[in-house]
N, C-alpha and C positions, 0 to 999 in steps of 0.2 A: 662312299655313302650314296645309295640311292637317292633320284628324287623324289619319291616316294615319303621318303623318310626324310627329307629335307623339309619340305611342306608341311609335314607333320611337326617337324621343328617350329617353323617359321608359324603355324597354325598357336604350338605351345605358346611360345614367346608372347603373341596378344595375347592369347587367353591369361598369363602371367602380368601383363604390362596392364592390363584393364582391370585388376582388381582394386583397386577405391582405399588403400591403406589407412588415410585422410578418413573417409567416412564411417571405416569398422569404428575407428579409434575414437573417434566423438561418439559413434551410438553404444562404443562401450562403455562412454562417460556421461547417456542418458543427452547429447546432444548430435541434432543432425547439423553439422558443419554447414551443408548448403543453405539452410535459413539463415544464418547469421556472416558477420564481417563482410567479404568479398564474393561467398558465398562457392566458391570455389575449394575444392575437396584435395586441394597440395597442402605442402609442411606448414607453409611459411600462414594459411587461412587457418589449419590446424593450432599451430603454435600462436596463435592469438586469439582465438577463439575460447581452447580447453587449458592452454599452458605450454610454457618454452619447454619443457621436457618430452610433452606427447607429441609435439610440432617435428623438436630435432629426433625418433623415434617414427614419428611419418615422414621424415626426410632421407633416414636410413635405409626402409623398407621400399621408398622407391627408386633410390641408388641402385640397390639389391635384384628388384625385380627388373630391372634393367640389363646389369649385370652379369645374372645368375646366365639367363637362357643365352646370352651372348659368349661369356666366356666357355661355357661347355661346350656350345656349336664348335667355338672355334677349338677346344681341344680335341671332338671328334672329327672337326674335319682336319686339322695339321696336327702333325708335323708334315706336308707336302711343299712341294716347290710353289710360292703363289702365282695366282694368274689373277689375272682380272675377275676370271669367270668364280675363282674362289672366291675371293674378295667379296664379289657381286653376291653368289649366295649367303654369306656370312653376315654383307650388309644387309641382306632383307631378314635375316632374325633380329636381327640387334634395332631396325628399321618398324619392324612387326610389334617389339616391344613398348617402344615408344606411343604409338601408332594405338596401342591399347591404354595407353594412359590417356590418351588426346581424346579419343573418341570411343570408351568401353564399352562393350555388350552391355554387362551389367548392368548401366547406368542409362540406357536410350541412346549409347554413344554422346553422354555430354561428360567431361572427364575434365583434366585439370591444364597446365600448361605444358607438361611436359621437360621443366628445367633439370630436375632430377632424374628422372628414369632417361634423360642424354646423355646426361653425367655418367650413369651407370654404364651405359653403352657404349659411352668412348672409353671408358677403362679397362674394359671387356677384350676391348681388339689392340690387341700388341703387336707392333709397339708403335704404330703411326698414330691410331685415335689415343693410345694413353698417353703418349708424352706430348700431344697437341690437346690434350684435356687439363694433365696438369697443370699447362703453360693456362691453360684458360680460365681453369678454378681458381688461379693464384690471381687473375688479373679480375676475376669475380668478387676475390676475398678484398683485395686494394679496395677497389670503389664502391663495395657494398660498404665498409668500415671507412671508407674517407668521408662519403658523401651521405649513405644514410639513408639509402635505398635498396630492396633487394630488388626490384623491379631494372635499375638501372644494372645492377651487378649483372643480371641476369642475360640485358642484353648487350651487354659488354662480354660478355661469356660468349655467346652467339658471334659477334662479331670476330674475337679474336679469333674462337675454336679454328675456322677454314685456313685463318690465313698461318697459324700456328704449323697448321697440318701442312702447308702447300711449302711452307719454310722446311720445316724438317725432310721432307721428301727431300727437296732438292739438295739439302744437305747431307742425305744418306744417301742419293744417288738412284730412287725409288723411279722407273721408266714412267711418262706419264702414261704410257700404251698398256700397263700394269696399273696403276695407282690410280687412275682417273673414277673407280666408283668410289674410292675413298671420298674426293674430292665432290664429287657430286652428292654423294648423301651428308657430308659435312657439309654442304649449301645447304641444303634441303632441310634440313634438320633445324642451320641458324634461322631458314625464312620461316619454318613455322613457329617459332619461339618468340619471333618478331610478329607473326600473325596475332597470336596469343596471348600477345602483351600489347595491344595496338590500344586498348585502355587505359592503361598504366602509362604509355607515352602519351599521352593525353593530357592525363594527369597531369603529368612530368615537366609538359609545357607550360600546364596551366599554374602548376605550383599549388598542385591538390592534393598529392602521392603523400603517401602515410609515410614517416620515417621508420626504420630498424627498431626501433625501441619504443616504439606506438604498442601499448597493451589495449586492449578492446576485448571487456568481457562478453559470453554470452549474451545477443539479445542485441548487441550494437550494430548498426547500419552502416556503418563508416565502411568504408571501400578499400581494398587494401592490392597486392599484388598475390 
């Protein structure tokens, strides 16, 4: 693959990662998401704002646009032997995507938090970010359902996803002289999810954070993740 064609990749993927899935879906329902709840344009502001069905629905689609441009990169650029410097390109699609959820064109660059379209990204790249993803969705699903936050689930997700990846490496024998962008943008990834949530942890301390099963119709102020 050219890089020519690479960048045009990587150019695709934001333009993909920055469309507002969250904001079509409320103005398809006569409501702009960012006035209301948290006022943030992810599932989880979606799903309490218009309904659990639109929310889990905006949480598909930004799985997806995560996903989509990540795992095609990676089926045009492998089957090859990996290097680093694959890896590397493959991380800035899947990096790019994100990257347009966080900070969209569309939107003046104010975008949402970015937990899902990671998700989508780590599932994308086989098999170090997918099986350091599922290990981290599983440890998301646990403390989002024990404790009752998706805010917490979220950065529990972050925290495991690195160390997940850094375990299986070394379990499958993965050279750090090869594997180390993996490792680098699974930091990078966790620290802005922590950036992102730095409100929510706030909350969290203060014993403010909305619980999982908090509904807030249209029109409510209440703060949420």
């Amino acid at each position: 693959m050219s890089v020519l064609n690479t960048w045009l990749c990587i150019l695709g993927a934001y333009l993909l990662g920055a469309i507002p899935f969250g904001l079509i879906i409320g103005l398809s329902k006569g409501v702009d998401i960012r006035q209301h709840g948290s006022k943030n344009i992810g599932a989880t502001n979606c799903g309490r704002v218009i309904g659990k069905g639109w929310g889990q629905l905006c949480l598909l689609l930004d799985i997806l646009k995560g996903f989509v441009p990540t795992l095609v990169y990676g089926q045009w650029l492998f089957p090859t032997e990996p290097t680093a410097a694959a890896y590397g390109w493959w991380l800035a699609v899947a990096f790019a995507a994100v990257l347009g959820h966080l900070f969209p064109i569309y939107l003046s660059f104010k975008g949402g938090k970015g937990v899902a379209t990671t998700i989508g990204v780590g599932l994308g790249i086989w098999p170090y970010f997918t099986i350091a993803m599922i290990v981290s969705v599983a440890a998301y699903l646990v403390v989002r359902y024990a404790f009752g936050f998706v805010s917490l689930g979220s950065l529990v997700l972050a925290v495991v996803f690195p160390i997940a990846l850094a375990i299986y490496m070394y379990i499958d024998g993965l050279a750090l002289s090869t594997g180390w962008p993996l490792l680098a943008v699974a930091l990078m990834l966790a620290v802005l999810i922590f950036i992102r949530h730095k409100e929510n942890i706030r909350r969290l301390l203060r014993g403010e954070e909305l619980a999982v099963n908090t509904t807030k119709p249209a029109g409510s102020e209440a703060v949420e993740e």
